[in-house]
N, CA, C, O and CB atoms as a CASP TS submission, in Angstrom:
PFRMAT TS
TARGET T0000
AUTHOR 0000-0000-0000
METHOD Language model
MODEL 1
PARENT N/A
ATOM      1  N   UNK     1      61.491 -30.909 135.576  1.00  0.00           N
ATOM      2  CA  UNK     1      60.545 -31.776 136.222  1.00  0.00           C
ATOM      3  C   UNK     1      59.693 -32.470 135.175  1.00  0.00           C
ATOM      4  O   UNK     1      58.914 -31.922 134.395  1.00  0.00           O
ATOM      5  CB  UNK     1      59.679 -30.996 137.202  1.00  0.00           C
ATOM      6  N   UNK     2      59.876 -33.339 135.246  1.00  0.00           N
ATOM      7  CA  UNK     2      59.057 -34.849 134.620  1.00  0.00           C
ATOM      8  C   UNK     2      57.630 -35.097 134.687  1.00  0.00           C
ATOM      9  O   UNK     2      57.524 -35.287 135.899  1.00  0.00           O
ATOM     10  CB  UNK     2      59.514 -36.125 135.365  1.00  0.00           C
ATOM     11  N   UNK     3      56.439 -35.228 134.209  1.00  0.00           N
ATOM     12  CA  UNK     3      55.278 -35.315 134.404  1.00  0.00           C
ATOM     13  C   UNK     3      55.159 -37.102 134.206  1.00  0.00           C
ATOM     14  O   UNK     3      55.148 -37.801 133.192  1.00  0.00           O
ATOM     15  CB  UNK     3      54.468 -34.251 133.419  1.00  0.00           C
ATOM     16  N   UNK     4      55.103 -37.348 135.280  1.00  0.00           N
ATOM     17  CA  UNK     4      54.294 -39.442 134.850  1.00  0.00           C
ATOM     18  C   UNK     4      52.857 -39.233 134.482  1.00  0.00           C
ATOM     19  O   UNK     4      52.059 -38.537 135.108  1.00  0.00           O
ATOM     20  CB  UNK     4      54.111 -40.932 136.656  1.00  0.00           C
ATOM     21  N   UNK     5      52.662 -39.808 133.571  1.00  0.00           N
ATOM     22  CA  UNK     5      51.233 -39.955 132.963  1.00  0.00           C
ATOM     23  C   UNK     5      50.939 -40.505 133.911  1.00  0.00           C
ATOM     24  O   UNK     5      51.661 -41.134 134.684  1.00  0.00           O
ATOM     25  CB  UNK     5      50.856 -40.635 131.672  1.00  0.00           C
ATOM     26  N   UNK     6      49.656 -40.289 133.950  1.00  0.00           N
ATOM     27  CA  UNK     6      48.293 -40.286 134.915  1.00  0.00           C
ATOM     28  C   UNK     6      47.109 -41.014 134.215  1.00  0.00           C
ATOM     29  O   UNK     6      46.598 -40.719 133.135  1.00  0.00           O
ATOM     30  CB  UNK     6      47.751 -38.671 135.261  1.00  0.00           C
ATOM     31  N   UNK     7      46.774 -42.048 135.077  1.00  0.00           N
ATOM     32  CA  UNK     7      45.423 -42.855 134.799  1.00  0.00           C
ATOM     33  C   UNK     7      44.620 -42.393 133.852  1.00  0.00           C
ATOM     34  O   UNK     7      44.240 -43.084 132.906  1.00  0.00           O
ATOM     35  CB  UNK     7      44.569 -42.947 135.893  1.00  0.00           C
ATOM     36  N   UNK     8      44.237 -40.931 134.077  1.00  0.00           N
ATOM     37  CA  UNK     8      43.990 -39.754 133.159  1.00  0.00           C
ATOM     38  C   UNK     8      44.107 -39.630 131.788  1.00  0.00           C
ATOM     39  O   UNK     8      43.167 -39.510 131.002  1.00  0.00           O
ATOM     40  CB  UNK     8      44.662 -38.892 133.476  1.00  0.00           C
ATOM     41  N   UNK     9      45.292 -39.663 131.519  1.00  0.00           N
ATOM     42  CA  UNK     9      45.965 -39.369 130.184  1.00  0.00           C
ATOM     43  C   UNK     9      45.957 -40.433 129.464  1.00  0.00           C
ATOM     44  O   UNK     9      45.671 -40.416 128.266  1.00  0.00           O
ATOM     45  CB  UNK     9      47.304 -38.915 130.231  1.00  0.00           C
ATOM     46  N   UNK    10      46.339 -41.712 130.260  1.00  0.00           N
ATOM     47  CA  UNK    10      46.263 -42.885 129.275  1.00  0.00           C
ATOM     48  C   UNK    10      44.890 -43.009 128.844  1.00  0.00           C
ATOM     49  O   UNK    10      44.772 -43.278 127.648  1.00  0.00           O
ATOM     50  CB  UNK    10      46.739 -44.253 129.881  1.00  0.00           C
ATOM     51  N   UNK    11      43.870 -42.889 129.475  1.00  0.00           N
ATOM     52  CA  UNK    11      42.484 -43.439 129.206  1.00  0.00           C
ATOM     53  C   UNK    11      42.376 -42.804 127.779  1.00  0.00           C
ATOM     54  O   UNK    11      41.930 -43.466 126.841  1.00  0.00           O
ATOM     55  CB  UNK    11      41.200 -42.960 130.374  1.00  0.00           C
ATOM     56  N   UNK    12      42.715 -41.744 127.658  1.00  0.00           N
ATOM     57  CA  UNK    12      42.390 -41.150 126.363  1.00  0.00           C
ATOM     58  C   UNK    12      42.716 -41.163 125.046  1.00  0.00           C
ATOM     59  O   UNK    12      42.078 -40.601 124.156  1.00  0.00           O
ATOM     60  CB  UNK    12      42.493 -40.310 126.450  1.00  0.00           C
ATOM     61  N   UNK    13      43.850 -41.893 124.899  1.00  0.00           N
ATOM     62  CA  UNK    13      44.656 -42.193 123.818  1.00  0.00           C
ATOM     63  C   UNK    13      43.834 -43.223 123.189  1.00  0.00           C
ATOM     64  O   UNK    13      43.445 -44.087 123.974  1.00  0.00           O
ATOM     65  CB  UNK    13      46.098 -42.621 124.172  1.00  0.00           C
ATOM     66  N   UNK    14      43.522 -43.334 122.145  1.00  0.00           N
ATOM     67  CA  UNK    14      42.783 -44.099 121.134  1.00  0.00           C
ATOM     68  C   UNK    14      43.247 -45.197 120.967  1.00  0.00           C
ATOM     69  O   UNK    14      44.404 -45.193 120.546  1.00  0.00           O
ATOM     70  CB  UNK    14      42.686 -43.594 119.970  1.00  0.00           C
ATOM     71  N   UNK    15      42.552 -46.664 121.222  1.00  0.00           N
ATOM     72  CA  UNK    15      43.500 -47.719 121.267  1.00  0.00           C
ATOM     73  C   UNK    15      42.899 -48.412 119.749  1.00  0.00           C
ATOM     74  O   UNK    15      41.799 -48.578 119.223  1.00  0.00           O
ATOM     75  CB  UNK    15      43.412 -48.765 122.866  1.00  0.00           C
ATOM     76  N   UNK    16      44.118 -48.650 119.471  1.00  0.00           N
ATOM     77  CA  UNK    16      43.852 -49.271 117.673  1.00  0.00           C
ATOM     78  C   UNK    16      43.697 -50.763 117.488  1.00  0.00           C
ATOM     79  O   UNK    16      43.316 -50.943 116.331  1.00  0.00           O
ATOM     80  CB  UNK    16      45.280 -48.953 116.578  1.00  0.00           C
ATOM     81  N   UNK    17      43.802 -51.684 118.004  1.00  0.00           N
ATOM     82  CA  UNK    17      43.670 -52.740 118.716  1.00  0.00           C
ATOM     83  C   UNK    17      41.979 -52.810 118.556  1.00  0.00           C
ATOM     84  O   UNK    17      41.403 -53.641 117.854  1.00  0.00           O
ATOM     85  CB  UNK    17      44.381 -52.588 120.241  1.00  0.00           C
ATOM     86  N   UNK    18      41.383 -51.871 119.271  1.00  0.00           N
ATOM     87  CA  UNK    18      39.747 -51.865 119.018  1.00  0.00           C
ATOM     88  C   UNK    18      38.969 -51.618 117.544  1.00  0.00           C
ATOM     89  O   UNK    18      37.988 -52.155 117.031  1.00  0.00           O
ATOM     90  CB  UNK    18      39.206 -50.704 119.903  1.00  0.00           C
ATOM     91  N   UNK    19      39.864 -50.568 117.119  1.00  0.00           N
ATOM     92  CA  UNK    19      39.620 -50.557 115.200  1.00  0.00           C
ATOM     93  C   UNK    19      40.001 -51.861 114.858  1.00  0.00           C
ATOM     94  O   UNK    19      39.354 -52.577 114.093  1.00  0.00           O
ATOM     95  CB  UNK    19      40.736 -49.372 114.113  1.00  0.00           C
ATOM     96  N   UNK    20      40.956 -52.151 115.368  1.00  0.00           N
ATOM     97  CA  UNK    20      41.272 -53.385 113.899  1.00  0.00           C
ATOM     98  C   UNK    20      40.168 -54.705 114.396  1.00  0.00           C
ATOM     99  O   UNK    20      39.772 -55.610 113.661  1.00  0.00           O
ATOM    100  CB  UNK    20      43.535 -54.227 113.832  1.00  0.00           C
ATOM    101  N   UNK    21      39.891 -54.537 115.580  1.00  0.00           N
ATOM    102  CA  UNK    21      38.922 -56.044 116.157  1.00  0.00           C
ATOM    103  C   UNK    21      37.780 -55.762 115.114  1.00  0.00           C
ATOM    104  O   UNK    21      37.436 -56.395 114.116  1.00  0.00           O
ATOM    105  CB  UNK    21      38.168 -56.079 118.211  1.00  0.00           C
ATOM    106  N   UNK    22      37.324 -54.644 115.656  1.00  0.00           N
ATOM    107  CA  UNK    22      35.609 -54.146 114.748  1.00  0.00           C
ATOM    108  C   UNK    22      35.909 -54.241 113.365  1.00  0.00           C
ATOM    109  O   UNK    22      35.189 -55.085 112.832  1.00  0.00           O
ATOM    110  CB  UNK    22      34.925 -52.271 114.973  1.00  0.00           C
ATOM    111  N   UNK    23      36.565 -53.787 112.716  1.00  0.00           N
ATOM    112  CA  UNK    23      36.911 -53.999 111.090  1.00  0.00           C
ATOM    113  C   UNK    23      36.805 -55.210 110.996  1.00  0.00           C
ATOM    114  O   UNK    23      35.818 -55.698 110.445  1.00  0.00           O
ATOM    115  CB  UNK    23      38.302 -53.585 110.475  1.00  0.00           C
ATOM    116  N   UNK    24      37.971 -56.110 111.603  1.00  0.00           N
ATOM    117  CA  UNK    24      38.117 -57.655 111.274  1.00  0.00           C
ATOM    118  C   UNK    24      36.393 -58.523 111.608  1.00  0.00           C
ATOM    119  O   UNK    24      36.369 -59.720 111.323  1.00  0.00           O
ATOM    120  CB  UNK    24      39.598 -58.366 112.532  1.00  0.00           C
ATOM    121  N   UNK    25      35.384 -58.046 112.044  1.00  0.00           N
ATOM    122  CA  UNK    25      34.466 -58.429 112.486  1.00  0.00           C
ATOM    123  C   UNK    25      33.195 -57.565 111.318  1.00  0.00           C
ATOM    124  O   UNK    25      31.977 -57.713 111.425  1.00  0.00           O
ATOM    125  CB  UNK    25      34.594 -58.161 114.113  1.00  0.00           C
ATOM    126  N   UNK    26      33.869 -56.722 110.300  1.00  0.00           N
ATOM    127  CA  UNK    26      32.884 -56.074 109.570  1.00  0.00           C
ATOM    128  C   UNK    26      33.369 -57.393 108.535  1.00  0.00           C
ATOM    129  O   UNK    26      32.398 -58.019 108.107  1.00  0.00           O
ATOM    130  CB  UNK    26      33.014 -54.192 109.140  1.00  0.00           C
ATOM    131  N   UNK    27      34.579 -57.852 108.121  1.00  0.00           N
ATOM    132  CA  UNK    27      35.011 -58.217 107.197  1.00  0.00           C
ATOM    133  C   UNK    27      34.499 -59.618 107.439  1.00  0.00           C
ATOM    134  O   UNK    27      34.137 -60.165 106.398  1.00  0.00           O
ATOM    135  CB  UNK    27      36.340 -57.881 107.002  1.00  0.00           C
ATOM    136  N   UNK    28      34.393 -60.227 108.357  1.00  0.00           N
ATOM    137  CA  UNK    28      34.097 -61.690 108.883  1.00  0.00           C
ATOM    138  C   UNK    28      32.886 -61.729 108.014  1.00  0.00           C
ATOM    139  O   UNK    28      32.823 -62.397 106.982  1.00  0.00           O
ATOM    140  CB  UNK    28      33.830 -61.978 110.678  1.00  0.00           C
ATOM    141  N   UNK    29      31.688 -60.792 108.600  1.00  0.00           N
ATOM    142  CA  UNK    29      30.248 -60.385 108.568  1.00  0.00           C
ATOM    143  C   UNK    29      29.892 -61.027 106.506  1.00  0.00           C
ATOM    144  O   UNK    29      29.383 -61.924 105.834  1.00  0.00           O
ATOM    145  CB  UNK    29      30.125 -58.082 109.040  1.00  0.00           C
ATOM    146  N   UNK    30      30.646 -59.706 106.424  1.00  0.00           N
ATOM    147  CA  UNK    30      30.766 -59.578 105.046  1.00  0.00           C
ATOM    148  C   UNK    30      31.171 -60.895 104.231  1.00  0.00           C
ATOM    149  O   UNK    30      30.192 -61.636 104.134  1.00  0.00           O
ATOM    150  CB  UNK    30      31.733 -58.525 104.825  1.00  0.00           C
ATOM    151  N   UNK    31      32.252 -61.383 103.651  1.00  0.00           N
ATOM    152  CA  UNK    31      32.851 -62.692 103.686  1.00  0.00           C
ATOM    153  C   UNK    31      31.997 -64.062 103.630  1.00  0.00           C
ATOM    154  O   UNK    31      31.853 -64.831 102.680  1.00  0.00           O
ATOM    155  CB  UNK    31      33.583 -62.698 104.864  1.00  0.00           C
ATOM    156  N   UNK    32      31.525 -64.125 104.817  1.00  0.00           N
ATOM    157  CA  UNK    32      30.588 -65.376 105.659  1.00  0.00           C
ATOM    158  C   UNK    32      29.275 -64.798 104.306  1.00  0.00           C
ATOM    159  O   UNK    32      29.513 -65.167 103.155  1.00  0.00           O
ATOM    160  CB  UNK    32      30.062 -65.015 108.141  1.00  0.00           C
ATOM    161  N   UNK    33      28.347 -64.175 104.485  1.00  0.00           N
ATOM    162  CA  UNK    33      27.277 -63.499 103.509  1.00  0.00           C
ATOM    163  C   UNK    33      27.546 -63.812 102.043  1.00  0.00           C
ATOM    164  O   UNK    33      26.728 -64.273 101.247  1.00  0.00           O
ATOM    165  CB  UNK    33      27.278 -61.879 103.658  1.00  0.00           C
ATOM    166  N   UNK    34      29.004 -63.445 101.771  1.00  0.00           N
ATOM    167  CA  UNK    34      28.889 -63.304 100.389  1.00  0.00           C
ATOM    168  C   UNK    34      28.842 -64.670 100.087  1.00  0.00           C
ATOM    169  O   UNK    34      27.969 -65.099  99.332  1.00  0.00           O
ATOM    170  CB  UNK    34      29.973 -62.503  99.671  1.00  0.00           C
ATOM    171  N   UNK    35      30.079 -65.744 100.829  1.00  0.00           N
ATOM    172  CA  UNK    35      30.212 -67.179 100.419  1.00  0.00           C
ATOM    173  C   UNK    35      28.669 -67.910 100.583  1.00  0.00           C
ATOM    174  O   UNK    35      28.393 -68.786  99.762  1.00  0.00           O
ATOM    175  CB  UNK    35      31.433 -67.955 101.442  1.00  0.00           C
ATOM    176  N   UNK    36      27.713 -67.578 101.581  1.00  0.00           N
ATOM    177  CA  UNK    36      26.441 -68.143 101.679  1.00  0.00           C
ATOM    178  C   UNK    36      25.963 -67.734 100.176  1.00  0.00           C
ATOM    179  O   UNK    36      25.931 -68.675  99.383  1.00  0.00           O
ATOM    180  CB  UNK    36      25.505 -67.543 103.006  1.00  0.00           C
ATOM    181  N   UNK    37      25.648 -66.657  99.761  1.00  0.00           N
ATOM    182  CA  UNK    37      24.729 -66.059  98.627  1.00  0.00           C
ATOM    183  C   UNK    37      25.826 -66.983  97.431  1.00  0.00           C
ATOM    184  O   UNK    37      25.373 -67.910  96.760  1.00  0.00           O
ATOM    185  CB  UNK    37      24.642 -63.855  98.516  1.00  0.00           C
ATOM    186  N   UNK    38      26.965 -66.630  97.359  1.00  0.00           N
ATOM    187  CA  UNK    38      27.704 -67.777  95.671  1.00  0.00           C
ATOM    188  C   UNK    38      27.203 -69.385  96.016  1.00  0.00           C
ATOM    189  O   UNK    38      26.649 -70.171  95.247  1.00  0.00           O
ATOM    190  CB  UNK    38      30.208 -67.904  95.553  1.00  0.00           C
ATOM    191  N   UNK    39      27.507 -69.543  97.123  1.00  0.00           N
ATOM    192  CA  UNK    39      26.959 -71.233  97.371  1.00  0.00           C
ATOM    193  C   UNK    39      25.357 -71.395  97.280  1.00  0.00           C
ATOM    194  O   UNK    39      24.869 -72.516  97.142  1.00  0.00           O
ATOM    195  CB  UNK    39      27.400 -71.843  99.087  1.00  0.00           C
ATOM    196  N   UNK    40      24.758 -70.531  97.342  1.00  0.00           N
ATOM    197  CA  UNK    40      23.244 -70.161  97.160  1.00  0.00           C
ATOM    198  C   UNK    40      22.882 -70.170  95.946  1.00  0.00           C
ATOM    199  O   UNK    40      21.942 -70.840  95.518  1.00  0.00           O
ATOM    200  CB  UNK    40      22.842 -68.913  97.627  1.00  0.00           C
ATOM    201  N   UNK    41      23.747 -69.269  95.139  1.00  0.00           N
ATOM    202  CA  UNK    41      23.363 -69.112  93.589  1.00  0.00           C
ATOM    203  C   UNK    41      23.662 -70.368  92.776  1.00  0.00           C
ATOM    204  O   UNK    41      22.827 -70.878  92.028  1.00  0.00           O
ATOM    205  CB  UNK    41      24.193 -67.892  92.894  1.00  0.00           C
ATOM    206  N   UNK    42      25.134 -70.931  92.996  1.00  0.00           N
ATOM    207  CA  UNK    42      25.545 -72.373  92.602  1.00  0.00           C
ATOM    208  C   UNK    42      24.268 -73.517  92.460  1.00  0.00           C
ATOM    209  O   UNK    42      23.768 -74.176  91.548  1.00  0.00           O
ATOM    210  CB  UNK    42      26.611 -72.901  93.802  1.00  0.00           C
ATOM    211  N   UNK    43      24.086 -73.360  93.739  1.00  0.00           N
ATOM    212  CA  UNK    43      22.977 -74.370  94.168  1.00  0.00           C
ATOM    213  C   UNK    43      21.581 -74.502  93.145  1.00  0.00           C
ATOM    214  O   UNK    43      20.993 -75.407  92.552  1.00  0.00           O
ATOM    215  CB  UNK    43      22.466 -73.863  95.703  1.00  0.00           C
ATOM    216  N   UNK    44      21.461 -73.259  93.295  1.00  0.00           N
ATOM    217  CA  UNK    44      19.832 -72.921  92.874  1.00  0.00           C
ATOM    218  C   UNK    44      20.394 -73.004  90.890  1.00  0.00           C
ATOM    219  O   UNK    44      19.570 -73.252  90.010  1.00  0.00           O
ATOM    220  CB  UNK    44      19.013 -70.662  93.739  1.00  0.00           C
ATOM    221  N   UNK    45      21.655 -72.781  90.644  1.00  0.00           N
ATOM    222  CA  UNK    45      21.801 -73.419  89.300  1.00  0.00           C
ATOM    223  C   UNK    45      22.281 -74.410  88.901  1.00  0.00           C
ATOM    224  O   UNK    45      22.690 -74.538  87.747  1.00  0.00           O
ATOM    225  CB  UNK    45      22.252 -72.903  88.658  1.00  0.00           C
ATOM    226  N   UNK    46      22.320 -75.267  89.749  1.00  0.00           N
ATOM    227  CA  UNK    46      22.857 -76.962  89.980  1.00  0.00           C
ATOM    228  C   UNK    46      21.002 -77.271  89.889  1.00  0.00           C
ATOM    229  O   UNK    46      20.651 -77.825  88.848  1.00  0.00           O
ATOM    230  CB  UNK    46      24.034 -77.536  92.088  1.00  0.00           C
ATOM    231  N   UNK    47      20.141 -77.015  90.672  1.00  0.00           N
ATOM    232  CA  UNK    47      18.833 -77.604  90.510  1.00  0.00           C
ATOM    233  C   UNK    47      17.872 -77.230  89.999  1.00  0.00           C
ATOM    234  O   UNK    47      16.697 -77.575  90.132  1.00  0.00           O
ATOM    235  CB  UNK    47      18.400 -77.842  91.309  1.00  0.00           C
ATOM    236  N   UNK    48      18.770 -75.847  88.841  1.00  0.00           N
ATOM    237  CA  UNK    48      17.675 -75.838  88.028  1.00  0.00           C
ATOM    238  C   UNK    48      16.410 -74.728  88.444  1.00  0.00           C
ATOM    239  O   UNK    48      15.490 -74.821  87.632  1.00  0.00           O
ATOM    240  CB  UNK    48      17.209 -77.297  88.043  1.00  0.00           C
ATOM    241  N   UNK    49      16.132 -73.591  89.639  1.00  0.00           N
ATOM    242  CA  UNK    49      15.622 -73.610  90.167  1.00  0.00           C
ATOM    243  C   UNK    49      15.310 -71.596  89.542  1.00  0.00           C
ATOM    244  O   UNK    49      15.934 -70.539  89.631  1.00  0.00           O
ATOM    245  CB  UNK    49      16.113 -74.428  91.406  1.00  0.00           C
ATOM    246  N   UNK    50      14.096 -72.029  88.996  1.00  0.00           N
ATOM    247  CA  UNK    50      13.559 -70.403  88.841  1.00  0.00           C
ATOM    248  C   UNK    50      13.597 -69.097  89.581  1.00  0.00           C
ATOM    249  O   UNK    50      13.740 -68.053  88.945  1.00  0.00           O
ATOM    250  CB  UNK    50      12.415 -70.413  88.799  1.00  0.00           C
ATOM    251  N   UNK    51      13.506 -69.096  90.588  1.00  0.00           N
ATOM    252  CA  UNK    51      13.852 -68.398  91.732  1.00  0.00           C
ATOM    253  C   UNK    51      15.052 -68.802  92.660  1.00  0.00           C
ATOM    254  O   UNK    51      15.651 -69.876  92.700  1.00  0.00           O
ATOM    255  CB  UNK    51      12.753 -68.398  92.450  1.00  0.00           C
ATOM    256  N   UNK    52      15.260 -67.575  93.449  1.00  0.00           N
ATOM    257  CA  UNK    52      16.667 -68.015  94.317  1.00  0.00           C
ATOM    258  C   UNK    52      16.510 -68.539  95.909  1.00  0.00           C
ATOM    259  O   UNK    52      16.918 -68.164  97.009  1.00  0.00           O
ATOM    260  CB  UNK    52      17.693 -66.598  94.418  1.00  0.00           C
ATOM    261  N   UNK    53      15.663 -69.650  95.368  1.00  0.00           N
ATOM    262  CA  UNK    53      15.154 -69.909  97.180  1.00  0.00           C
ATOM    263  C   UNK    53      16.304 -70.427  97.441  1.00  0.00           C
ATOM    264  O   UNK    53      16.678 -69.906  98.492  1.00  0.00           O
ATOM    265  CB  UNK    53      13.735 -71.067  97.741  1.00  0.00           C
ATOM    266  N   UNK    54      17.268 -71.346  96.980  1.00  0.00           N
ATOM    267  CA  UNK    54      18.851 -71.923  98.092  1.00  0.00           C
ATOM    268  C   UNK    54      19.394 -70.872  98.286  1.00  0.00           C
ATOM    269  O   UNK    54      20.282 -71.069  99.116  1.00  0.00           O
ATOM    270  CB  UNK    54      20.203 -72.991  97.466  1.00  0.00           C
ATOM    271  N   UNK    55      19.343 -69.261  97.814  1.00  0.00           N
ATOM    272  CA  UNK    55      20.096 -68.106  97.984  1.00  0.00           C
ATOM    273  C   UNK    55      19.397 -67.289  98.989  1.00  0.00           C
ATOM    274  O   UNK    55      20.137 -66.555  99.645  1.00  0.00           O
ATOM    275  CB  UNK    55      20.307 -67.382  96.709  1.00  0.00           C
ATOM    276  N   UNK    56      18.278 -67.253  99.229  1.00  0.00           N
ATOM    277  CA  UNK    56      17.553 -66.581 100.414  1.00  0.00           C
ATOM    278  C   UNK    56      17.480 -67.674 101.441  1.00  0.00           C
ATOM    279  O   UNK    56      17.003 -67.461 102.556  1.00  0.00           O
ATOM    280  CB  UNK    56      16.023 -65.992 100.041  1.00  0.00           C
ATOM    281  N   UNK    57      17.891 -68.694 101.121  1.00  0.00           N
ATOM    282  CA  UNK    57      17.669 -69.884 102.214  1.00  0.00           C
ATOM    283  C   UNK    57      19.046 -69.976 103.425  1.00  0.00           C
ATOM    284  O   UNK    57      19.119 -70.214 104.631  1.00  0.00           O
ATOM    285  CB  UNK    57      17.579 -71.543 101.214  1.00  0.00           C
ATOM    286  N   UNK    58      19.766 -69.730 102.616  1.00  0.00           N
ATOM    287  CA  UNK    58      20.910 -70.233 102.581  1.00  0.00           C
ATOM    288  C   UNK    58      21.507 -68.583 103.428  1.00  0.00           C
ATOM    289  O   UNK    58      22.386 -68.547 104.289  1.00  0.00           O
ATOM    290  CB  UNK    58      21.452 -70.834 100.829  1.00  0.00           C
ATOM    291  N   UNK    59      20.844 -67.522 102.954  1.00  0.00           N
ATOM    292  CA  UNK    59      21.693 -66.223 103.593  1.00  0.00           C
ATOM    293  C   UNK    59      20.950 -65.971 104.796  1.00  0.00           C
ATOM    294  O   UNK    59      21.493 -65.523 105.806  1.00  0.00           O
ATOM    295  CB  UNK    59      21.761 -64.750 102.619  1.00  0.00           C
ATOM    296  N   UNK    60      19.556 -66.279 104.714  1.00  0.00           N
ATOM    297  CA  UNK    60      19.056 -66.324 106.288  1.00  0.00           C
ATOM    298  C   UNK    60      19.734 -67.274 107.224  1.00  0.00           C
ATOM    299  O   UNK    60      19.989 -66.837 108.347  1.00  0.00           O
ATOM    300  CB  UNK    60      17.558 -66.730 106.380  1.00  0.00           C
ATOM    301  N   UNK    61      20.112 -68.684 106.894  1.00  0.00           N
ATOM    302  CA  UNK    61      20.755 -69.416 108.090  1.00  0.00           C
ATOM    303  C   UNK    61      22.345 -68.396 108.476  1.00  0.00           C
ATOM    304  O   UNK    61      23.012 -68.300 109.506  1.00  0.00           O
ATOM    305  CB  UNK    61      21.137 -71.347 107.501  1.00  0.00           C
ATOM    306  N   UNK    62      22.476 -67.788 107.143  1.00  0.00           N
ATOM    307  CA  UNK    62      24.059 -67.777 107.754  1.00  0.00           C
ATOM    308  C   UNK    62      24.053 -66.591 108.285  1.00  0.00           C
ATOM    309  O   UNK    62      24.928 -66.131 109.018  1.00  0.00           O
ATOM    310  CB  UNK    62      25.380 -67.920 106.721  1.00  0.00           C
ATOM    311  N   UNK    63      22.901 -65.971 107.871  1.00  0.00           N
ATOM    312  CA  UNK    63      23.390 -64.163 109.130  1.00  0.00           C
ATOM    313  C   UNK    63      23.148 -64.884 110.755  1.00  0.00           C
ATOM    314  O   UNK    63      24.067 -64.792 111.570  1.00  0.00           O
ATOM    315  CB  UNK    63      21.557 -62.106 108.917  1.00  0.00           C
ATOM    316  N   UNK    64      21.846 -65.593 111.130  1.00  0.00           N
ATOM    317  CA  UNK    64      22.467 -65.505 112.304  1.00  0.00           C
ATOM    318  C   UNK    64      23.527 -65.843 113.034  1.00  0.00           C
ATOM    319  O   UNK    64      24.023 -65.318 114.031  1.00  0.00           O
ATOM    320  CB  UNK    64      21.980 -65.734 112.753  1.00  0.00           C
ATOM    321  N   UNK    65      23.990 -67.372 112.025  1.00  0.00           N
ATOM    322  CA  UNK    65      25.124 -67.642 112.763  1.00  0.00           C
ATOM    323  C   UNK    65      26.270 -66.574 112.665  1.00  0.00           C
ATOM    324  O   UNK    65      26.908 -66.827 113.687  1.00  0.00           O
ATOM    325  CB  UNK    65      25.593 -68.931 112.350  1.00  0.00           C
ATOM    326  N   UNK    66      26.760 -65.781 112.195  1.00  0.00           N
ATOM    327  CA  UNK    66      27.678 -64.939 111.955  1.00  0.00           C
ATOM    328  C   UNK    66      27.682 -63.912 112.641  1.00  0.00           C
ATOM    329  O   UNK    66      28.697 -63.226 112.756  1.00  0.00           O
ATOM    330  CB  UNK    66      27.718 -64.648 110.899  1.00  0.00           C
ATOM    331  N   UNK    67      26.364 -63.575 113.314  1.00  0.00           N
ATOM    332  CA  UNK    67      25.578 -62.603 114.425  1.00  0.00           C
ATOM    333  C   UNK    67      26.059 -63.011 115.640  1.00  0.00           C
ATOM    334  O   UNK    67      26.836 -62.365 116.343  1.00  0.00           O
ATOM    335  CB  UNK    67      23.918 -62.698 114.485  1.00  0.00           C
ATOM    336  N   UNK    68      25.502 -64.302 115.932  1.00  0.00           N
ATOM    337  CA  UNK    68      26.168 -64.955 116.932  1.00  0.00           C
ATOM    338  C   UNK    68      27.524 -64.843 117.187  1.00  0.00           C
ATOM    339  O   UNK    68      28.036 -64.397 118.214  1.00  0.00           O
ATOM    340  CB  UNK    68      25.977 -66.077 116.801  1.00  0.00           C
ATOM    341  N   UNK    69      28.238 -65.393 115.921  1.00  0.00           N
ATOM    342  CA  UNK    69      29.766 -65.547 116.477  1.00  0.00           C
ATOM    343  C   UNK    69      30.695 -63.996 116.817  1.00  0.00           C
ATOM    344  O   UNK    69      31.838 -63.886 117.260  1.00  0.00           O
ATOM    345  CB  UNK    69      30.666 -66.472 115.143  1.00  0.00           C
ATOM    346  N   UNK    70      29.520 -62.710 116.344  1.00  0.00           N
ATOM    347  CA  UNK    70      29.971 -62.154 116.285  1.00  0.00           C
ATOM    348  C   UNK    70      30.037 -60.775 117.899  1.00  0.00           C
ATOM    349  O   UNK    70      30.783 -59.906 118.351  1.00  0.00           O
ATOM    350  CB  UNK    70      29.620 -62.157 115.038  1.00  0.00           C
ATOM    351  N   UNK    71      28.636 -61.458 118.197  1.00  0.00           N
ATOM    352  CA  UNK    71      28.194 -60.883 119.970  1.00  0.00           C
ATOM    353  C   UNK    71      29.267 -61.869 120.814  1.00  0.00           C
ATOM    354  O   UNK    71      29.829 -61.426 121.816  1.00  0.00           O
ATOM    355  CB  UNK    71      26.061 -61.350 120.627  1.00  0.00           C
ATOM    356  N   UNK    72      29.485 -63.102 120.380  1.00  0.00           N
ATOM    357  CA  UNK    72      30.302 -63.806 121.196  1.00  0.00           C
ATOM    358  C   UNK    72      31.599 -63.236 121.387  1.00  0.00           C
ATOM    359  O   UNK    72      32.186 -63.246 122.468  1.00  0.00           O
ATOM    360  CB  UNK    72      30.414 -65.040 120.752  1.00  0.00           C
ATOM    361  N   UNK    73      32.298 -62.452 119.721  1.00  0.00           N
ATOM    362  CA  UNK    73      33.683 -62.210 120.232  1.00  0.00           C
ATOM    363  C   UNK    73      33.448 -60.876 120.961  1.00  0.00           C
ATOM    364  O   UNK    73      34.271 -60.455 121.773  1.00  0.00           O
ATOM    365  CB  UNK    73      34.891 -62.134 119.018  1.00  0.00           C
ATOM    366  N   UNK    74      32.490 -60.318 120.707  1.00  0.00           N
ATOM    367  CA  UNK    74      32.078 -58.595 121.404  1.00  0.00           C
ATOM    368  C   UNK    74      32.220 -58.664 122.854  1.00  0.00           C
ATOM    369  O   UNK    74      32.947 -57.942 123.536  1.00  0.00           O
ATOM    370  CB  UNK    74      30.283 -57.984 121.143  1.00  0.00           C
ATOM    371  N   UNK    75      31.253 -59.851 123.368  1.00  0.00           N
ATOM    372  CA  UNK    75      31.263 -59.801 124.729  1.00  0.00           C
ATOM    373  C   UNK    75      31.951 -60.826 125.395  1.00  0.00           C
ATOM    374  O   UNK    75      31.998 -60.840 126.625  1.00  0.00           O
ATOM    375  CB  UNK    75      30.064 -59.762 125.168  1.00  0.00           C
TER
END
């Protein structure tokens, strides 16, 4: 006698599909940040600039957008 999985049983099996979304969404995060901060640093040594204000300028606009795009693929 044969047992058919049950609504039960499937629920529990770990779906990997959900790791790889969240990873691919740590890596987005990450990525997006770093290219803001090199285009930040570029900048701020293209103008010469004593401090890293195009690099704090520049990483505040881009976390939220990256925040955003990133609740968007969540929900």
């Amino acid at each position: 006698m044969s047992k058919k999985p049950t609504e039960k049983s499937r629920s529990k099996k770990p779906n990997p599909n959900v790791a790889l979304k969240y990873s691919g969404m740590v890596f987005q995060i990450f990525f997006a940040l770093a290219i803001a901060v090199f285009i930040g640093q570029k900048l701020d040594e293209r103008f010469g600039l004593d401090k890293p204000y195009l690099t704090a300028l520049l990483t505040i606009v881009a976390l939220p957008v990256v925040l955003y795009s990133v609740l968007k693929d969540i929900l």
